[in-house]
PQR file with spaces between the fields and no chain letter, atoms N, CA, C, O and H, PARSE charges and radii, in Angstrom:
ATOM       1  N    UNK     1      84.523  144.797   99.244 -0.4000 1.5000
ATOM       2  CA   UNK     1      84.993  143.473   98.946 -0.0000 2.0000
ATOM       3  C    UNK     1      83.987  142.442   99.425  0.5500 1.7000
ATOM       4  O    UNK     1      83.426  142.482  100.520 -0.5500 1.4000
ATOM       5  N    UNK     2      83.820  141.528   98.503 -0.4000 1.5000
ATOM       6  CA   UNK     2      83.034  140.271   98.784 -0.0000 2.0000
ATOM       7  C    UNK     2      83.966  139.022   99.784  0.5500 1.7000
ATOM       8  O    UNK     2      84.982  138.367   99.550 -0.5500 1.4000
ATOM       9  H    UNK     2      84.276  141.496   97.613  0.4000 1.0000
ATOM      10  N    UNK     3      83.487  139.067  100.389 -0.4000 1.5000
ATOM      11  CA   UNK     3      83.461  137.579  101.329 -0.0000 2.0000
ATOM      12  C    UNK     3      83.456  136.099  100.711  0.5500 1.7000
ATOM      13  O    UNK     3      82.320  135.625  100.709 -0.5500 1.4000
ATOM      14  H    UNK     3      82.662  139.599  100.579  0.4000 1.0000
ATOM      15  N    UNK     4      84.024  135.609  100.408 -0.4000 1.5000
ATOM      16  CA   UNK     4      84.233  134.251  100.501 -0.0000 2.0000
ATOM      17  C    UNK     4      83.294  133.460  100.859  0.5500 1.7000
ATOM      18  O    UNK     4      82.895  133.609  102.014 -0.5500 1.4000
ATOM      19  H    UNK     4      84.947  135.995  100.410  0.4000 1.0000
ATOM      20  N    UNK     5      82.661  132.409  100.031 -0.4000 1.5000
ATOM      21  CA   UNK     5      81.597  131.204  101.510 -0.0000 2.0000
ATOM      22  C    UNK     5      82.769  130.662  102.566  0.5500 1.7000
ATOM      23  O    UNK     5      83.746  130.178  101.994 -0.5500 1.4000
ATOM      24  H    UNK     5      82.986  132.289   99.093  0.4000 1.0000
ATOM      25  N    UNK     6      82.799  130.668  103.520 -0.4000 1.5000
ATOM      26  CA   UNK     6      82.947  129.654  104.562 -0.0000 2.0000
ATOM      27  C    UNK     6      83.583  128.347  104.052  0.5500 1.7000
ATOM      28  O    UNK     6      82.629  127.764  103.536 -0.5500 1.4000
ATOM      29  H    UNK     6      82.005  131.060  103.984  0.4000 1.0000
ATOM      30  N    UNK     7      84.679  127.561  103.912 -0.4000 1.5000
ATOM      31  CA   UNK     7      84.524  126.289  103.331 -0.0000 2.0000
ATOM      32  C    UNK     7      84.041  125.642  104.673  0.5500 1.7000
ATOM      33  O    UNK     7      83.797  126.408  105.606 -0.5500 1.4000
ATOM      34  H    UNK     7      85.454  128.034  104.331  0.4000 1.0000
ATOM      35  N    UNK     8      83.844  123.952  104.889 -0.4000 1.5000
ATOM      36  CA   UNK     8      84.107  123.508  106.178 -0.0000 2.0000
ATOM      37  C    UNK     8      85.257  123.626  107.212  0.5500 1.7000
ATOM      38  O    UNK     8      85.998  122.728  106.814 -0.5500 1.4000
ATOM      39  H    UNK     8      84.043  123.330  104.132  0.4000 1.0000
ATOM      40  N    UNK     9      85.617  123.949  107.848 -0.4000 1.5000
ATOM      41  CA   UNK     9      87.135  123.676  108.677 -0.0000 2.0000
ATOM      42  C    UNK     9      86.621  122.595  109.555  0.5500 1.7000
ATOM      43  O    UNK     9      85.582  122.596  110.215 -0.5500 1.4000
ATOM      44  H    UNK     9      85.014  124.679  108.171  0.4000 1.0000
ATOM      45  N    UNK    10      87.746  121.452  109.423 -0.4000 1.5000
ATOM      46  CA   UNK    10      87.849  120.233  109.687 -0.0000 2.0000
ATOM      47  C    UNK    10      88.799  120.529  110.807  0.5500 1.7000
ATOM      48  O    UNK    10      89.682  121.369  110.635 -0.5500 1.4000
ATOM      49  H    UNK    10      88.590  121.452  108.886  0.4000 1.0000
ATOM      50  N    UNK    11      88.617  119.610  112.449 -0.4000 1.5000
ATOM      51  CA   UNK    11      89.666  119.709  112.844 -0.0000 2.0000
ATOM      52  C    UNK    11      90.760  119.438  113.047  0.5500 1.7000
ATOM      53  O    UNK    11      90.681  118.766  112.018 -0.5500 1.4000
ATOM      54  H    UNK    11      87.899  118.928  112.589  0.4000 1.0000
ATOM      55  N    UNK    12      91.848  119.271  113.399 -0.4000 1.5000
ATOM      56  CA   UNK    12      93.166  118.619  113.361 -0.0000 2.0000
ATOM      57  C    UNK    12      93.014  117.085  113.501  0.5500 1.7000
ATOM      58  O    UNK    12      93.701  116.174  113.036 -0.5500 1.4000
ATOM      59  H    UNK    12      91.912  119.817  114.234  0.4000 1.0000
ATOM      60  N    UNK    13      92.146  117.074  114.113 -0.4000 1.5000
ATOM      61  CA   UNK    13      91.925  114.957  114.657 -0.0000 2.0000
ATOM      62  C    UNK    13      91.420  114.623  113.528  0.5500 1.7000
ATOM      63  O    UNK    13      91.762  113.543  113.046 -0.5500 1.4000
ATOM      64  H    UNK    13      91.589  117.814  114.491  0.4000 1.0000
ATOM      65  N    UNK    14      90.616  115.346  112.929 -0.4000 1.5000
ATOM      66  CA   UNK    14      89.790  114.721  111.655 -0.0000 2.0000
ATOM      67  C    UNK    14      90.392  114.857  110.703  0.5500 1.7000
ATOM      68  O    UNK    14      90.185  114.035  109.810 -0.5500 1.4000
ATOM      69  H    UNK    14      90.338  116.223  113.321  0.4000 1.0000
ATOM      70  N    UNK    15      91.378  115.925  110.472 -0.4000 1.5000
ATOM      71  CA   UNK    15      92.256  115.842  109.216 -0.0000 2.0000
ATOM      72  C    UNK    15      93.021  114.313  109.538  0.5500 1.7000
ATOM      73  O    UNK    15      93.181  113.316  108.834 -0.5500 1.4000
ATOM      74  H    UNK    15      91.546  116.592  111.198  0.4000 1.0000
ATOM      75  N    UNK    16      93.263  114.522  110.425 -0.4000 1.5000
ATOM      76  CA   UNK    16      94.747  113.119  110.719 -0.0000 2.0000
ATOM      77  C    UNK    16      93.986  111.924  110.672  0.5500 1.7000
ATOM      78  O    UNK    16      94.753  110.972  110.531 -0.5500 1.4000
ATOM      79  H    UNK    16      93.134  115.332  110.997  0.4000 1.0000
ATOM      80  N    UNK    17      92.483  111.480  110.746 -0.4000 1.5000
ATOM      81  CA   UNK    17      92.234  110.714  110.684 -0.0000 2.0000
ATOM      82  C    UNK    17      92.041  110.582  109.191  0.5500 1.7000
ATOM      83  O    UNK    17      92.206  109.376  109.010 -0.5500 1.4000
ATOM      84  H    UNK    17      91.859  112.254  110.860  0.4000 1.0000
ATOM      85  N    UNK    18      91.850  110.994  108.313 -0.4000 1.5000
ATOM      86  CA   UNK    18      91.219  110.770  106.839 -0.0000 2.0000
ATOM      87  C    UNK    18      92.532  110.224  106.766  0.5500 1.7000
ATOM      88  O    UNK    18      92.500  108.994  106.798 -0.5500 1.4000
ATOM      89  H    UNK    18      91.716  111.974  108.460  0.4000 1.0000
ATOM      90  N    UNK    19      94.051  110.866  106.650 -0.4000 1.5000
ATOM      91  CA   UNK    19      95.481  110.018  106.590 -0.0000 2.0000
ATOM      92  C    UNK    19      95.997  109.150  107.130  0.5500 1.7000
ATOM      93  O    UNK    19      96.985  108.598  106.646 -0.5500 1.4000
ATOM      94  H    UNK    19      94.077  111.865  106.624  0.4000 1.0000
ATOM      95  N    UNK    20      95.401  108.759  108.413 -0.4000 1.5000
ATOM      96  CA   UNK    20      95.933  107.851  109.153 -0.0000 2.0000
ATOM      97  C    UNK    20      96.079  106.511  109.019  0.5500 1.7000
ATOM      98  O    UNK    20      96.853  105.804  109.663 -0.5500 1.4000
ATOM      99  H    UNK    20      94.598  109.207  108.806  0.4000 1.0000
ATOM     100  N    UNK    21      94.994  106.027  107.806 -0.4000 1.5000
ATOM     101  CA   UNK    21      95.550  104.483  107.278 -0.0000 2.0000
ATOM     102  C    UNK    21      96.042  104.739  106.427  0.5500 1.7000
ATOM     103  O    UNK    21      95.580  103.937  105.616 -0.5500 1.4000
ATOM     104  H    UNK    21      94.365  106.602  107.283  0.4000 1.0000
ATOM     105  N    UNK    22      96.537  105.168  106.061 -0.4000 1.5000
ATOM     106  CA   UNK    22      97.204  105.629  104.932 -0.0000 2.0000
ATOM     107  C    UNK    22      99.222  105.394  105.473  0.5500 1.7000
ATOM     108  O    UNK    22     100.069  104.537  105.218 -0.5500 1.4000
ATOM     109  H    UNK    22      96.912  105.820  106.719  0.4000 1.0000
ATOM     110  N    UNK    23      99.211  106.767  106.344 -0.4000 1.5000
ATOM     111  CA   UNK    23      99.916  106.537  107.222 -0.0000 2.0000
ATOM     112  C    UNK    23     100.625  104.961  108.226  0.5500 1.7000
ATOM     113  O    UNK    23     101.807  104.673  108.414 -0.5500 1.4000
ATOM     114  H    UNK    23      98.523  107.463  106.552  0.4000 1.0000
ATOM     115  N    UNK    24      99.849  104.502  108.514 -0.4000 1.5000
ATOM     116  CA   UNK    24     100.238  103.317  109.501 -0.0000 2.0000
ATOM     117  C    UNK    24     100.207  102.191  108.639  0.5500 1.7000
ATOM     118  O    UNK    24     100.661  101.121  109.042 -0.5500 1.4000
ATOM     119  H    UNK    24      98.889  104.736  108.361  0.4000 1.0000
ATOM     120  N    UNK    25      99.651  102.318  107.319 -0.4000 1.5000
ATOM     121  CA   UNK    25     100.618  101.173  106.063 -0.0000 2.0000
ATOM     122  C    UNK    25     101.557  101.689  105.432  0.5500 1.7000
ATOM     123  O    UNK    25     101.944  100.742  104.746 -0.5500 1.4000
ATOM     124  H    UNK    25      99.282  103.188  106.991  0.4000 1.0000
ATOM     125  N    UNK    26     102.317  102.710  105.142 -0.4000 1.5000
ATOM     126  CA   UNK    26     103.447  103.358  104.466 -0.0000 2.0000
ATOM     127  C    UNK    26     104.439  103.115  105.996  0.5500 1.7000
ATOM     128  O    UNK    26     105.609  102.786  105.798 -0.5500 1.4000
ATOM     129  H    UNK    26     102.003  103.479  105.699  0.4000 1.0000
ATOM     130  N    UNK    27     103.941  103.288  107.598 -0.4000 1.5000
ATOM     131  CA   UNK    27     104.776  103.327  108.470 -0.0000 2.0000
ATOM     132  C    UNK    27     105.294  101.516  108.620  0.5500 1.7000
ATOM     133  O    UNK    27     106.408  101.258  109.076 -0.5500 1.4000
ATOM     134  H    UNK    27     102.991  103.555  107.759  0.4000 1.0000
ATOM     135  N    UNK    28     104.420  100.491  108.219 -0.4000 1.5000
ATOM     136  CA   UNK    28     104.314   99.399  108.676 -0.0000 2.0000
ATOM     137  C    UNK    28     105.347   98.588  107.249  0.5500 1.7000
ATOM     138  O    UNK    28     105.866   97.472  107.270 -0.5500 1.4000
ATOM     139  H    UNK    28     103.515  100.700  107.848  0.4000 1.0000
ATOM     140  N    UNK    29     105.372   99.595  106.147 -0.4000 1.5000
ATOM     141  CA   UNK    29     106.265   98.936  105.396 -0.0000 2.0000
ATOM     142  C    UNK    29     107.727   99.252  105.532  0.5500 1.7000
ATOM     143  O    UNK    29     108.695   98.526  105.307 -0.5500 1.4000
ATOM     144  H    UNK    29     104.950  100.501  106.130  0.4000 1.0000
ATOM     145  N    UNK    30     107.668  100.604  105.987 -0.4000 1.5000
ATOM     146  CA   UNK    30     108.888  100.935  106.747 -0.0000 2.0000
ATOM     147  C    UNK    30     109.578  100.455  107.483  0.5500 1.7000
ATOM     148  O    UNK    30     110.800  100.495  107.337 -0.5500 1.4000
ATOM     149  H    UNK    30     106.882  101.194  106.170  0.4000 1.0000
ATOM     150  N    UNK    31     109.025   99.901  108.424 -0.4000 1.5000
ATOM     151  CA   UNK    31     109.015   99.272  109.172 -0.0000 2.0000
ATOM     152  C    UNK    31     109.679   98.043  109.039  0.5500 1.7000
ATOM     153  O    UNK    31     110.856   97.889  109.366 -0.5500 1.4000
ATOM     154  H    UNK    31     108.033   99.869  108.543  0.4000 1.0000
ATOM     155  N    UNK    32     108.832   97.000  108.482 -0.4000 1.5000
ATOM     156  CA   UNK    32     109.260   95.745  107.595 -0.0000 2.0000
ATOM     157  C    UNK    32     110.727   95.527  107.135  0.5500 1.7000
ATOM     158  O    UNK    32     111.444   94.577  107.448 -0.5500 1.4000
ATOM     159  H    UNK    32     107.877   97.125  108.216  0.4000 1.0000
ATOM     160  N    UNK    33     111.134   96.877  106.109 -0.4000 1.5000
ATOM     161  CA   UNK    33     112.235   97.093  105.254 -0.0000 2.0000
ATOM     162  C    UNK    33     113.108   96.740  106.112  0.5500 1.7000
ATOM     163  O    UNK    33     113.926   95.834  105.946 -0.5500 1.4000
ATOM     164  H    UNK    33     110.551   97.649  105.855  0.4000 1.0000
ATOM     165  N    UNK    34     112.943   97.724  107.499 -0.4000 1.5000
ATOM     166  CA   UNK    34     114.011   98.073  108.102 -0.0000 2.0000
ATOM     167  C    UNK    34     114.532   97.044  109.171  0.5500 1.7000
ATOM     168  O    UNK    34     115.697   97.055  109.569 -0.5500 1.4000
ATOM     169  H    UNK    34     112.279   98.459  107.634  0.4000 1.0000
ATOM     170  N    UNK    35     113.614   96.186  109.588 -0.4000 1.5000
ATOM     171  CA   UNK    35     113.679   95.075  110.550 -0.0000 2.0000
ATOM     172  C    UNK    35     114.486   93.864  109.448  0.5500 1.7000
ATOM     173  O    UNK    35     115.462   93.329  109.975 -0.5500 1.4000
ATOM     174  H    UNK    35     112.668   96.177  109.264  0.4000 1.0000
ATOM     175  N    UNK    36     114.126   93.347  107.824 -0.4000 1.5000
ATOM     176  CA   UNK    36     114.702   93.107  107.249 -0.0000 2.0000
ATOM     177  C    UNK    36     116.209   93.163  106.637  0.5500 1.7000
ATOM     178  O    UNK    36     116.685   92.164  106.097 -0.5500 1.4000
ATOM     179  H    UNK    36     113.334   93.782  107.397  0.4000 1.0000
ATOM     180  N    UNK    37     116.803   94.159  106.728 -0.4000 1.5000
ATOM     181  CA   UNK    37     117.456   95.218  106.669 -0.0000 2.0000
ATOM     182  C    UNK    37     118.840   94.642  107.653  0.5500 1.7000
ATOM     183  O    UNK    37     119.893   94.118  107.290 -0.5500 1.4000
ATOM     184  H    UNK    37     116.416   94.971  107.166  0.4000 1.0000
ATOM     185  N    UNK    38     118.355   94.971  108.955 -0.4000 1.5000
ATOM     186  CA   UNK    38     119.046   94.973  110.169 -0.0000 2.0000
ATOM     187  C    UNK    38     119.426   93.478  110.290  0.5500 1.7000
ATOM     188  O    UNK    38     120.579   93.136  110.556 -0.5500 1.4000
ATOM     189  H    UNK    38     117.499   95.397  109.250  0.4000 1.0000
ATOM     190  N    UNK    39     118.077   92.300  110.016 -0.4000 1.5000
ATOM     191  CA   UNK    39     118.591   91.233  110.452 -0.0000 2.0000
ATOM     192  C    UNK    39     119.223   90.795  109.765  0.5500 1.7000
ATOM     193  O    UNK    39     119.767   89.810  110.264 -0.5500 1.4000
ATOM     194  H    UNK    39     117.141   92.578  109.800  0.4000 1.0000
ATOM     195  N    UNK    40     119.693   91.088  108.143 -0.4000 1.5000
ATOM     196  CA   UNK    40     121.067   90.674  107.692 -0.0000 2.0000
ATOM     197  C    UNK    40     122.165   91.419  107.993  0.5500 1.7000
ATOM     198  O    UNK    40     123.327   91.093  107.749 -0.5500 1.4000
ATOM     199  H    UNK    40     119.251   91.888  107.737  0.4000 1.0000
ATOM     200  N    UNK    41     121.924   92.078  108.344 -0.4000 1.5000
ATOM     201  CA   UNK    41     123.738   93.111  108.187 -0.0000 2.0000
ATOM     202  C    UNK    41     123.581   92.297  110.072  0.5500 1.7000
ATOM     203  O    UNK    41     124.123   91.220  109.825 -0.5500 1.4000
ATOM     204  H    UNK    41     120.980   92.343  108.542  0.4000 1.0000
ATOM     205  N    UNK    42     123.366   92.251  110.935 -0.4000 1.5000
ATOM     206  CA   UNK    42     123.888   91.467  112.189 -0.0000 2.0000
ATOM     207  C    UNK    42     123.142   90.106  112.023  0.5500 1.7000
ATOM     208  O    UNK    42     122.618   89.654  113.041 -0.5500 1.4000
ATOM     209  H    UNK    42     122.926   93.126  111.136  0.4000 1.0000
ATOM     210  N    UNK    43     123.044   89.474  110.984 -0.4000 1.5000
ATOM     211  CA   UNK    43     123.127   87.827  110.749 -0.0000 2.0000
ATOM     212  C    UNK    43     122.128   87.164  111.676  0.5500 1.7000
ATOM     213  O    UNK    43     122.289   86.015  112.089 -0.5500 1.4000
ATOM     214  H    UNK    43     123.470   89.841  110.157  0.4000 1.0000
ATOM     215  N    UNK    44     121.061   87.946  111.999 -0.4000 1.5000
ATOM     216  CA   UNK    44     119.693   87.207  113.040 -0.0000 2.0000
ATOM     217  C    UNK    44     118.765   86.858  112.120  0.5500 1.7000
ATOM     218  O    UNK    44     118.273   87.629  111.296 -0.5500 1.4000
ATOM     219  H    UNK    44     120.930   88.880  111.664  0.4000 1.0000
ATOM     220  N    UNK    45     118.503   85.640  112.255 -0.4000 1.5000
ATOM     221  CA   UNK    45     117.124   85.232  111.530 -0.0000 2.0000
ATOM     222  C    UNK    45     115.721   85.723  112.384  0.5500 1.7000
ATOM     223  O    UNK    45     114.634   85.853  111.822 -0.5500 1.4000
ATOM     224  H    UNK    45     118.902   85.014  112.925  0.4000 1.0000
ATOM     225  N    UNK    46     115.893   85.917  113.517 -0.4000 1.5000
ATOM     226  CA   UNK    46     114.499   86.069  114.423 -0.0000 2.0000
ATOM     227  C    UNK    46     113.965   87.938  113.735  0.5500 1.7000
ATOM     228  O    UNK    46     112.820   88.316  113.490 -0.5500 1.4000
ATOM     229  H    UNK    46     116.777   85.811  113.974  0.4000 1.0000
ATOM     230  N    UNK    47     114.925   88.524  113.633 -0.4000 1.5000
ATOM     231  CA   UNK    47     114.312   90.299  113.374 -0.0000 2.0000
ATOM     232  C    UNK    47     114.073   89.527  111.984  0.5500 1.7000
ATOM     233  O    UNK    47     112.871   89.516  111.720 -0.5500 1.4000
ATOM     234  H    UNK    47     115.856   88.217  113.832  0.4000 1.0000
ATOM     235  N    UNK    48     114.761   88.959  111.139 -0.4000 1.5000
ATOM     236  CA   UNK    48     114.769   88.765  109.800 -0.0000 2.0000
ATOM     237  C    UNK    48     112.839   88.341  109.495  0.5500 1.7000
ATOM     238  O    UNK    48     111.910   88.789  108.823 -0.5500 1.4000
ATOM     239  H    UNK    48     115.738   88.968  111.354  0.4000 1.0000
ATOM     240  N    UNK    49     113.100   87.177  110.520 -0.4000 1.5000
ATOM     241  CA   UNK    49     111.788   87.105  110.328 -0.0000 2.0000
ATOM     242  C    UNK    49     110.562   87.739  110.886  0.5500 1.7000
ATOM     243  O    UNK    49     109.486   87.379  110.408 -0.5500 1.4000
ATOM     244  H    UNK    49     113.855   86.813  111.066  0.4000 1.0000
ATOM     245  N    UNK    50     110.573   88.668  111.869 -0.4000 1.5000
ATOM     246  CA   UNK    50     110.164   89.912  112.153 -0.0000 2.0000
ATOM     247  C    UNK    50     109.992   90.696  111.127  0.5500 1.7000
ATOM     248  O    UNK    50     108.952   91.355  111.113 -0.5500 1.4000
ATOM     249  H    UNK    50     111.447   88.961  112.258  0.4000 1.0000
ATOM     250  N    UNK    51     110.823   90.821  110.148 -0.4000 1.5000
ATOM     251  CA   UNK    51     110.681   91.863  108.919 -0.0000 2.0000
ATOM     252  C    UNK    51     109.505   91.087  107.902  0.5500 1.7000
ATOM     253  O    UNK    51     108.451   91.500  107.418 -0.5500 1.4000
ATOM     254  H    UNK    51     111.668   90.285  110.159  0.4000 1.0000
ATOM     255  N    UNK    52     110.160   89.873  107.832 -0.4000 1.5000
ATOM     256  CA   UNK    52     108.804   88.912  107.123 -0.0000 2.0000
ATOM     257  C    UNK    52     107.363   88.918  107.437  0.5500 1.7000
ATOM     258  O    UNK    52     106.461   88.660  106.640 -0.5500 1.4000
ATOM     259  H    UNK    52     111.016   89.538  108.225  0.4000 1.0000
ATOM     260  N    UNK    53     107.231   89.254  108.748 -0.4000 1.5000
ATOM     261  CA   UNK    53     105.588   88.835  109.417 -0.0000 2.0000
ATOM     262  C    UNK    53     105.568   90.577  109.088  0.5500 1.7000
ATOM     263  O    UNK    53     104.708   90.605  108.208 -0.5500 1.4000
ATOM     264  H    UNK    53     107.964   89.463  109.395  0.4000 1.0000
ATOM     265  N    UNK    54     105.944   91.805  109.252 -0.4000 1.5000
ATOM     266  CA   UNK    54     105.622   92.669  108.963 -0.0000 2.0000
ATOM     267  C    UNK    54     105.245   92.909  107.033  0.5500 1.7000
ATOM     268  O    UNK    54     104.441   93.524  106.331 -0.5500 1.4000
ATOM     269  H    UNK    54     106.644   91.783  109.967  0.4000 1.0000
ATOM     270  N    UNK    55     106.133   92.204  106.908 -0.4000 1.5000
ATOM     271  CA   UNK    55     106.006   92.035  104.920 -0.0000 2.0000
ATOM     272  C    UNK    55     104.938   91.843  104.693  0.5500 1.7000
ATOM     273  O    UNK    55     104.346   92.393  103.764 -0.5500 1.4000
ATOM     274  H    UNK    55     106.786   91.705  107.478  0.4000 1.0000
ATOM     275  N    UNK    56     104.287   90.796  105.694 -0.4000 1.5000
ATOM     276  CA   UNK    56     102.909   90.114  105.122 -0.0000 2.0000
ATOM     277  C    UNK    56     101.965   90.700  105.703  0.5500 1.7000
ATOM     278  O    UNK    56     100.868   90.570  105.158 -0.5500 1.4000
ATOM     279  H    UNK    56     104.768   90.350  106.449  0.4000 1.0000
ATOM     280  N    UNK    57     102.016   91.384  106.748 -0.4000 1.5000
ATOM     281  CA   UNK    57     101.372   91.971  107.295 -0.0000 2.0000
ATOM     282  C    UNK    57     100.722   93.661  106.556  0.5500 1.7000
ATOM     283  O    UNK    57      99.591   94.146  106.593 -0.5500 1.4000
ATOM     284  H    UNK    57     102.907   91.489  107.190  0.4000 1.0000
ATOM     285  N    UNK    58     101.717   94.060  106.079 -0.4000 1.5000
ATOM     286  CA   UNK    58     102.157   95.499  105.071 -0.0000 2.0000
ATOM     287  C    UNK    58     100.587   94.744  103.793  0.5500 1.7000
ATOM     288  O    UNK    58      99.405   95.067  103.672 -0.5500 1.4000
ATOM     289  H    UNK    58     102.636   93.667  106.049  0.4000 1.0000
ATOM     290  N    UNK    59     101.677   93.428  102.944 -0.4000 1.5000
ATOM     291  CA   UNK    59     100.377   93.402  102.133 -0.0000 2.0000
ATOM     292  C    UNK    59      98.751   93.154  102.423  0.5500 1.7000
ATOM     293  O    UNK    59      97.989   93.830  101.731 -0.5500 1.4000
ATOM     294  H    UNK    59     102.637   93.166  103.042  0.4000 1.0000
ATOM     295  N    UNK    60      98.283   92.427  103.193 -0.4000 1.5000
ATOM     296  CA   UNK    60      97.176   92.057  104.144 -0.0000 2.0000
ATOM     297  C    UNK    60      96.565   93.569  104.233  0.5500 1.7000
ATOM     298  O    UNK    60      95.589   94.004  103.622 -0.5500 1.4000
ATOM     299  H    UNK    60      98.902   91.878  103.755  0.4000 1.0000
ATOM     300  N    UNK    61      97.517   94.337  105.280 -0.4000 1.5000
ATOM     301  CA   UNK    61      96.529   95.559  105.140 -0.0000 2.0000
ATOM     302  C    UNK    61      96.365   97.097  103.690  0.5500 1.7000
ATOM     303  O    UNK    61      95.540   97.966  103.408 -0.5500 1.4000
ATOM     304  H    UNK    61      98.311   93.984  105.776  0.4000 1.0000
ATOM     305  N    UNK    62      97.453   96.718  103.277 -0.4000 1.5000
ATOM     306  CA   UNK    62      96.972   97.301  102.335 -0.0000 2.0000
ATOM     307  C    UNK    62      96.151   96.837  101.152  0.5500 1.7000
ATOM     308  O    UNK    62      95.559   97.726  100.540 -0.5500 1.4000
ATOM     309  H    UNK    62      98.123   96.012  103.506  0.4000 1.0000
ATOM     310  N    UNK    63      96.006   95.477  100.691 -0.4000 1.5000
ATOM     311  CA   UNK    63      95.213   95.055  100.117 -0.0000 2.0000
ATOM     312  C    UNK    63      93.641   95.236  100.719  0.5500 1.7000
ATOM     313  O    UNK    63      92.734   95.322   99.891 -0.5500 1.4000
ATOM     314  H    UNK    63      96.487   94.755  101.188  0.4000 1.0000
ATOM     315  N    UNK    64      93.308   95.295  102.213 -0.4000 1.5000
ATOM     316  CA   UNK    64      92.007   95.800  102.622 -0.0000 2.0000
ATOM     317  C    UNK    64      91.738   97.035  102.136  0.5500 1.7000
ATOM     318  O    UNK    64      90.733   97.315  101.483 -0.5500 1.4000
ATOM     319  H    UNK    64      94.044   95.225  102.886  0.4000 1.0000
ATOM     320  N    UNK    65      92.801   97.948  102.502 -0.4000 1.5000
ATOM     321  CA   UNK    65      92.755   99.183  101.955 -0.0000 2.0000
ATOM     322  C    UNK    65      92.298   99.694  100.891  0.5500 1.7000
ATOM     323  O    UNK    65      91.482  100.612  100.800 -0.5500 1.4000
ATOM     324  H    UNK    65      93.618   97.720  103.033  0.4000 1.0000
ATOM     325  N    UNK    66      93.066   98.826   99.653 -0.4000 1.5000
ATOM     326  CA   UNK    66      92.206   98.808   98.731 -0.0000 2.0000
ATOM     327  C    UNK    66      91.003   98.689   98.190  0.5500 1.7000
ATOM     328  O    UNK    66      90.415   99.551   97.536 -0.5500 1.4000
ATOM     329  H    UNK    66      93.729   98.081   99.727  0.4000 1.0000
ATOM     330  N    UNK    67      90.476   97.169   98.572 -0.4000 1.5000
ATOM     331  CA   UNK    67      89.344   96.808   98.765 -0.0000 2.0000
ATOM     332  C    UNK    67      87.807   97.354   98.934  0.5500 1.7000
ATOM     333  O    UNK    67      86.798   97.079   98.284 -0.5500 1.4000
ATOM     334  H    UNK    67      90.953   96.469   99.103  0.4000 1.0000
ATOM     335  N    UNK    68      88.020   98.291  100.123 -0.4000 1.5000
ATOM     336  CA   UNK    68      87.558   99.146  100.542 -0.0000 2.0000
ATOM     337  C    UNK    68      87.160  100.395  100.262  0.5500 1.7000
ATOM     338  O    UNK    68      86.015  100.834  100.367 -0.5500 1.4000
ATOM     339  H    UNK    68      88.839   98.514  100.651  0.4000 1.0000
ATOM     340  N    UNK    69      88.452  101.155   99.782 -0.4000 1.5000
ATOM     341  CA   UNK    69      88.292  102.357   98.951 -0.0000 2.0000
ATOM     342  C    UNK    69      87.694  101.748   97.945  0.5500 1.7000
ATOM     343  O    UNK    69      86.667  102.425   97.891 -0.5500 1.4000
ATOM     344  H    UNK    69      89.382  100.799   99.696  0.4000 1.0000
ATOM     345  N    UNK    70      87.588  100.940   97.088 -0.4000 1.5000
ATOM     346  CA   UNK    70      87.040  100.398   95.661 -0.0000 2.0000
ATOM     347  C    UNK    70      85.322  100.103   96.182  0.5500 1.7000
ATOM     348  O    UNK    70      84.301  100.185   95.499 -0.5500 1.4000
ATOM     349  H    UNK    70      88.422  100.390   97.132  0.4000 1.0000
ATOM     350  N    UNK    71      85.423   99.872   97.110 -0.4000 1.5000
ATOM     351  CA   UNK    71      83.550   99.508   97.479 -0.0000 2.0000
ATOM     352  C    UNK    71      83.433  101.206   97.582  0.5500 1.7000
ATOM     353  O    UNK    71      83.209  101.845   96.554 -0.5500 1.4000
ATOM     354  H    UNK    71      86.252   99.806   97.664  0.4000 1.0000
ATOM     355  N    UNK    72      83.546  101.671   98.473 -0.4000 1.5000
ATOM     356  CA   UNK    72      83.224  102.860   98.476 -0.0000 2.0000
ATOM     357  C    UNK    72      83.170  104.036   97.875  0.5500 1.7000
ATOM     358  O    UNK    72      82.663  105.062   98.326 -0.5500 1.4000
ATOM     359  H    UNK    72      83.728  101.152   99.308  0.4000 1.0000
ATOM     360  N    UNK    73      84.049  103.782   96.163 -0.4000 1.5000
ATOM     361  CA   UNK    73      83.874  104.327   95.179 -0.0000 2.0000
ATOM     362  C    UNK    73      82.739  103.630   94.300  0.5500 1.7000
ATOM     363  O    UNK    73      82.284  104.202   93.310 -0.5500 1.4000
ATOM     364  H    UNK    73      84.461  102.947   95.797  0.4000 1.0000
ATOM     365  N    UNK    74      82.416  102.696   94.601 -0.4000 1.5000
ATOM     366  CA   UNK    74      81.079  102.137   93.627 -0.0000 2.0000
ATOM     367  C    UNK    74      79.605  102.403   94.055  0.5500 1.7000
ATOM     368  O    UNK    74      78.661  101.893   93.451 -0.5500 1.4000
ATOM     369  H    UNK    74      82.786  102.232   95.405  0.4000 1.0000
ATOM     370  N    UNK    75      79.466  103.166   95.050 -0.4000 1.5000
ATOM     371  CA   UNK    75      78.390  103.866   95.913 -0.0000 2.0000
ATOM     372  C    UNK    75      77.493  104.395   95.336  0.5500 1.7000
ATOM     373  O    UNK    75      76.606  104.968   95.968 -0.5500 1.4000
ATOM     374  H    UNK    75      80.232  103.581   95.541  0.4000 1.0000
């Protein structure tokens, strides 16, 4: 039997890093929803608007995100 090449093995930190913005804008909209969410059903404007600064915050970084990946596909 023939052997296989080797692929690279990447390690666990480096896998998690290629996902990790990825991750912490899908967590940060979550986030948002849910602070939104909460401050109507118990009638607080302060989480409410907590959910807002995360809203804007959610688009801000994922629009870099974008940005970014798009430069770095034009390479």
């Amino acid at each position: 039997m023939m052997k296989e090449p080797e692929k690279e093995r990447k390690s666990i930190l480096e896998q998690a890093r290629e996902r990790l913005d990825i991750t912490l804008i899908l967590f940060e909209l979550v986030l948002s929803v849910v602070f939104i969410v909460v401050g109507y059903l118990i009638d607080n404007n302060y989480i409410r608007g907590v959910g807002v600064g995360l809203t804007i915050s959610w688009v801000t970084s994922a629009l870099a995100y974008l940005i970014t990946k798009m430069k770095k596909g034009k390479k």
